[in-house]
N, C-alpha and C positions, 0 to 999 in steps of 0.2 A: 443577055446580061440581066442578073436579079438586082432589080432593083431593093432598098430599104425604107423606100417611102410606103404611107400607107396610099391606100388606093383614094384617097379624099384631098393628097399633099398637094397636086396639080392647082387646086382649088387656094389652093393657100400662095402661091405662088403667083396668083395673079392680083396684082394691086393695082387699082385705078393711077389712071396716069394723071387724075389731080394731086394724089397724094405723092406719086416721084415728083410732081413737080414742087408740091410746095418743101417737099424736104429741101430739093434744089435751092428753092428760095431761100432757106433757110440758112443752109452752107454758105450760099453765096454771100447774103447779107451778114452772115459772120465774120465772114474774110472780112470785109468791107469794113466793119464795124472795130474790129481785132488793129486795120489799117489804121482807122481815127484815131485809137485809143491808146494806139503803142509807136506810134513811128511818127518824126517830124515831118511834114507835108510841105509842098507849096501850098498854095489857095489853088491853085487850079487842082490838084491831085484830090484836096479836101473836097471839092466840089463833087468833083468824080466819085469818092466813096461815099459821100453822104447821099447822093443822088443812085446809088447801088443801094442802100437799104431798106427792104422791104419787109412787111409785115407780110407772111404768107394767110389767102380766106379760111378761115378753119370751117371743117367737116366733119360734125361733130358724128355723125349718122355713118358718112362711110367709112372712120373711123373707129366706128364700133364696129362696122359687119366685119371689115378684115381684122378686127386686134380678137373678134369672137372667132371669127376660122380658125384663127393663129391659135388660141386658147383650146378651143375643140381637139387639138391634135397635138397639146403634150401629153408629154408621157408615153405614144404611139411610135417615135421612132425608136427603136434599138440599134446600141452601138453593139456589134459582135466582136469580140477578141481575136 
């Protein structure tokens, strides 16, 4: 099978798993926050989302390496007809 990736794509494809997680955080805490914000609650249910929103730690560092791999390799896939 030919692949279309370049030979460096693999590399772009692996993201630290601080970064899946704090996107998770992120999602999550939306839901969460989306709950408070739009929908009538008990007090126990408000407890529960408020107590779900987090601030994910920012990574300022490995956030640059992977957004710099990710940048290093537009323009290198082609879509064939």
């Amino acid at each position: 099978m030919h692949s279309h990736f370049p030979s460096g794509a693999s590399v772009m494809l692996f993201i630290k798993g601080e970064q899946i997680f704090a996107f998770l955080i992120r999602d999550f805490s939306g839901f969460a926050l989306s709950m408070v914000l739009n929908h009538r609650n008990s007090a126990d249910q408000e407890a529960i989302f408020q107590a779900m929103i987090k601030k994910p730690a920012r990574d300022e560092t490995g956030f640059s390496r992977v957004w710099g791999m990710v940048y290093d390799l537009k323009d290198r896939y082609v879509v064939h007809d």
